[in-house]
C-alpha positions in Angstrom: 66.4 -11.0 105.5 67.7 -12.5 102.7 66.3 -12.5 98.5 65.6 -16.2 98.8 64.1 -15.6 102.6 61.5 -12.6 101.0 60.9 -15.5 98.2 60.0 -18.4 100.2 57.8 -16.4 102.6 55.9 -14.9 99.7 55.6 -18.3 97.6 54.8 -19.4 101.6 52.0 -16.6 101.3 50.1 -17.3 98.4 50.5 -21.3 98.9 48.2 -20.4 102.1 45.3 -18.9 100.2 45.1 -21.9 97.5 41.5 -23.5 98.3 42.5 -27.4 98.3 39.0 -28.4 97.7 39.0 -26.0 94.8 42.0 -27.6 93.3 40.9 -30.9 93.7 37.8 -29.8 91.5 39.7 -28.3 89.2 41.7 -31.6 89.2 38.8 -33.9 88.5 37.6 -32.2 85.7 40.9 -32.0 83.8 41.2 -36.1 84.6 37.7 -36.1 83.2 38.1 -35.1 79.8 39.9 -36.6 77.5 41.2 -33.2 75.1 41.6 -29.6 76.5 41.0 -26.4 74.7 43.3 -23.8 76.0 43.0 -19.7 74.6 44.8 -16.8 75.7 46.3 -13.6 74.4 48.8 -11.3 75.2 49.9 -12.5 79.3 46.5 -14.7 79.6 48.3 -16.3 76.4 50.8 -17.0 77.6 49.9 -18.2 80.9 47.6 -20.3 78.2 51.0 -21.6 77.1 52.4 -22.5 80.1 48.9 -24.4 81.3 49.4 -26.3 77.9 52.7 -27.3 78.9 51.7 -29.0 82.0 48.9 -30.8 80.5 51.6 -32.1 78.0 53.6 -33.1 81.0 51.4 -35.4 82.0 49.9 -36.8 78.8 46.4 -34.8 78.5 45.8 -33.7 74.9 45.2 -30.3 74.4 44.4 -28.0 71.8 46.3 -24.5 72.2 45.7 -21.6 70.1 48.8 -19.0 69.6 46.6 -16.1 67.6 43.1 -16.5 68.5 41.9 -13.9 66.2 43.6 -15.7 63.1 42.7 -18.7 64.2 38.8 -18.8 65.2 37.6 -18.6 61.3 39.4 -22.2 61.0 37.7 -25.6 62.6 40.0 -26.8 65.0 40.5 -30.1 65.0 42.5 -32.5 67.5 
């Protein structure tokens, strides 16, 4: 078996456990609003980042915080 064999069949793997009606919720509430407030730190922030990015891909405003502890004392606007 090749590297990119053992990579397709695990992207393969986890594609199988995503819960479509799930991610259609997920995608109606993101179409919903009209700004999105996205907070991580450490990994979580920058998973945080990467979500923001997408939502920037397709033209949903978002409001991303880089250091939430710095941050949170100050009112956010967007």
């Amino acid at each position: 078996m090749t590297v990119i064999d053992q990579v397709l069949g695990e992207i393969n793997e986890v594609m199988g456990k995503v819960d479509e009606a799930q991610l259609s919720q997920a995608e109606a509430l993101i179409q919903k609003d009209k700004r999105i407030f996205v907070l991580g730190a450490g990994r979580s922030g920058l998973m945080a980042k990467g979500f923001a990015m997408r939502l920037m891909h397709i033209a949903i405003r978002y409001l991303r915080l880089a250091k939430p502890s710095r941050h949170l004392s100050k009112r956010a606007t967007f």
